[in-house]
C-alpha positions in Angstrom: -10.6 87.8 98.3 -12.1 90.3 96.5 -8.9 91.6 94.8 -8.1 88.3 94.2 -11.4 87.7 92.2 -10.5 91.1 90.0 -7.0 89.9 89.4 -8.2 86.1 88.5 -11.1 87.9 86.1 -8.3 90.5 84.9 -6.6 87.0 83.7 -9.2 85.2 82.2 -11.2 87.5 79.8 -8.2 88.3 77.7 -7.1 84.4 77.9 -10.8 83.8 76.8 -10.7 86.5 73.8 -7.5 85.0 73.2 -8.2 81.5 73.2 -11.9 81.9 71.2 -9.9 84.3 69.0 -7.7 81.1 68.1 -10.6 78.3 68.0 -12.5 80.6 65.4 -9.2 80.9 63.4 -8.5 77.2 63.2 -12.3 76.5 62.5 -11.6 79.1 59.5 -8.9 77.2 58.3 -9.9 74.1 58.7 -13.5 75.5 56.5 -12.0 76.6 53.8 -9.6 74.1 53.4 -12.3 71.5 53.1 -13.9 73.6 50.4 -11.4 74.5 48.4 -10.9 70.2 48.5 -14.5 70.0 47.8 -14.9 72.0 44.8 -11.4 70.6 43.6 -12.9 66.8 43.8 -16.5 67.7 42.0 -14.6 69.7 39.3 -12.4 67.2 38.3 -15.7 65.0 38.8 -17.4 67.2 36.6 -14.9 67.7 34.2 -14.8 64.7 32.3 -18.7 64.0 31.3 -18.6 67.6 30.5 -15.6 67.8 28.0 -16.9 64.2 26.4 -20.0 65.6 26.0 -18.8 68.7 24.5 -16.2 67.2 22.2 -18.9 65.2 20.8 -21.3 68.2 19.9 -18.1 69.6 18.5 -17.7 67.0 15.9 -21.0 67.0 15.5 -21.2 70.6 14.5 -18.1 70.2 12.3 -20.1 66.8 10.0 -19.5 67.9 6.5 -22.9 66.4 5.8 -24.9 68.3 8.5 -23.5 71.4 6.7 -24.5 70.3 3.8 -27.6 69.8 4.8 -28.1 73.4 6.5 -26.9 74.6 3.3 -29.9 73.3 1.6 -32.6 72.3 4.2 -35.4 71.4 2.2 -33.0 68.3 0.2 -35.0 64.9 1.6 -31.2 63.1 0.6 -29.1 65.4 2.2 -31.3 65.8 5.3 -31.5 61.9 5.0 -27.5 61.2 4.4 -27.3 63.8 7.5 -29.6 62.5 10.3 -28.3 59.2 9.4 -24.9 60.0 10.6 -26.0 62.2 13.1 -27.3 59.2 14.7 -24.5 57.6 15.2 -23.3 61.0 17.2 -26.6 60.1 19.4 -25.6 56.9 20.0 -22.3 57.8 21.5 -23.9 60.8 23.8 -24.4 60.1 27.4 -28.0 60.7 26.9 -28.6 59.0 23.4 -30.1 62.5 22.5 -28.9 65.3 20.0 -30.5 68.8 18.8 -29.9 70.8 15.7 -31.3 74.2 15.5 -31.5 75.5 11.8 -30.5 79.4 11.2 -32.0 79.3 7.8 -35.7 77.9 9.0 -35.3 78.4 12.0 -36.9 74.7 12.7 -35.9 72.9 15.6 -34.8 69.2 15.4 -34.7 67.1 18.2 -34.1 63.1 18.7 -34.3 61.8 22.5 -35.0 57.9 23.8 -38.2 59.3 25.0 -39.5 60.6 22.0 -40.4 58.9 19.1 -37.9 59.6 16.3 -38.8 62.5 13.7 -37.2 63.6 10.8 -39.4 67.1 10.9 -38.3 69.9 13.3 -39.9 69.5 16.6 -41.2 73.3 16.3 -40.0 76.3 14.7 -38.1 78.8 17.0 -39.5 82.5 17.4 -36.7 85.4 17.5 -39.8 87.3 19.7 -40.0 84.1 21.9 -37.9 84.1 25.4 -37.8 80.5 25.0 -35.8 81.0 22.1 -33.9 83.4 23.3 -30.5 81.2 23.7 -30.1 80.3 20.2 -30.0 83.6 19.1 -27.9 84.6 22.1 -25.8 82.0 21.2 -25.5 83.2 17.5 -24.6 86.7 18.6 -21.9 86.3 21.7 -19.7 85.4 18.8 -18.2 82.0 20.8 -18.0 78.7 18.9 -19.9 77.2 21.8 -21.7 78.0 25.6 -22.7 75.7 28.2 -26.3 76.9 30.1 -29.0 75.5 31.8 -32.5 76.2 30.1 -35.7 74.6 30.5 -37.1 74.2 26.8 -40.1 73.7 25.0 -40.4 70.3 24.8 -40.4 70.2 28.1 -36.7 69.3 29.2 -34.7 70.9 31.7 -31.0 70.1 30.4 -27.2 71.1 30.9 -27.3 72.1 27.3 -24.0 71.9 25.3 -24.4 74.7 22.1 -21.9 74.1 19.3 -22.3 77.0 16.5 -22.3 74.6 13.1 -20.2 77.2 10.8 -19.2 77.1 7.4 -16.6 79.2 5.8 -16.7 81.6 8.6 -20.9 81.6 8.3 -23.1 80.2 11.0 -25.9 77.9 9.9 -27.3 76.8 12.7 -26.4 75.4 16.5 -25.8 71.8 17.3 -25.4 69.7 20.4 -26.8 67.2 23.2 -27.7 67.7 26.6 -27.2 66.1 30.2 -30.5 66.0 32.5 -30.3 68.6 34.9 -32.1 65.9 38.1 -29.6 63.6 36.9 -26.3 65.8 36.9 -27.4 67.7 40.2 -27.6 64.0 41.7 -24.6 62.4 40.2 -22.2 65.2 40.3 -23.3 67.9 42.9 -25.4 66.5 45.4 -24.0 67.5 48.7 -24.2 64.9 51.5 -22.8 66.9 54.6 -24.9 69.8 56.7 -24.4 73.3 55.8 -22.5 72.5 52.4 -24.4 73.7 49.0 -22.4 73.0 45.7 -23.4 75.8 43.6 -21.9 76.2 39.8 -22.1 79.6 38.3 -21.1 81.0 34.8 -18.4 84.0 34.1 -20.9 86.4 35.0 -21.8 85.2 38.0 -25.2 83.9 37.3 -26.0 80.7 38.5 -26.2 77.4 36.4 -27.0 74.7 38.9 -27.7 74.4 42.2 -29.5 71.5 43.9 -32.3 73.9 44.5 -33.2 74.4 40.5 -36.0 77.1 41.6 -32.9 79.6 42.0 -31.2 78.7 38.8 -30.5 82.2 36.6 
């Protein structure tokens, strides 16, 4: 009895190694195939709001008149003619909101449904300031645009989408709109199923958004 008990133990542990050894593989498989499906779906989920939204901060950086304006910042008809058609770039935002941030006075314009609507820079930006630190960031990496999540001033935590406004190979400023980081995390990354956590991180590996914003880079 006794050597049959070894020999039935001598049989089972490696079937059990074996067989655990197999479960654990096809749980593996069966893991990373649903997230590599995952992330697939929310990027191309992602994808389109995002290139909309920066197309149109692109065009808006590109407005003959808002360079014109930048060019000469203290006109009244070319800042006029300028936020006139910048409005119509609002209008067509996801957000109704647009920002320009001038090089030259370093004022900061915003327009934003929950504002009322000003003319006159909301505040003037400080190079010493770490709240200003991405738009002279964004000046010096030397890219026509950067996507980043930034809580600023005013107030707003957005995805922010930075266009630098340039004119004959000179940068006057930085232009764009902004998505509401709540809003995105719960339209676009909001995980319903246990132990998943979208997270969305830049080149360097610091992270953008995650549905816990207290860990955001």
């Amino acid at each position: 009895m006794w050597a049959l008990l070894l020999a039935s133990l001598l049989t089972l542990l490696p079937a059990g190694a074996i067989g655990w050894q197999v479960l654990e593989a096809v749980r593996a498989h069966f893991g990373d195939a649903y997230v590599r499906n995952y992330t697939l779906l929310n990027t191309e989920k992602m994808r389109s709001p995002i290139q909309r939204e920066l197309a149109l901060a692109s065009r808006m950086a590109d407005a003959v008149l808002l360079r014109e304006w930048l060019r000469d910042e203290d006109n009244p008809q070319k800042r006029a003619l300028a936020l006139r058609e910048l409005e119509g770039f609002r209008r067509d935002s996801r957000e109704q909101s647009y920002f320009i941030a001038s090089r030259g006075s370093l004022g900061f314009y915003l327009n934003h449904p929950d504002m009322a609507y000003s003319e006159a820079p909301r505040y003037v930006m400080d190079p010493q300031s770490q709240e200003d630190a991405w738009f002279f960031s964004t000046l010096e990496r030397g890219s026509r645009f950067n996507i980043n999540v930034n809580p600023d001033r005013l107030g707003f935590t957005k995805v922010w989408f930075n266009v630098i406004v340039q004119d004959d190979e000179e940068a006057l400023g930085v232009a764009g709109s902004g998505l509401d980081l709540t809003h995105f995390i719960n339209e676009f990354i909001k995980a319903d199923e246990a132990g998943v956590t979208p997270i969305i991180i830049d080149e360097n590996g610091a992270i953008q958004v995650r549905p816990n914003t207290a860990l955001i880079s």
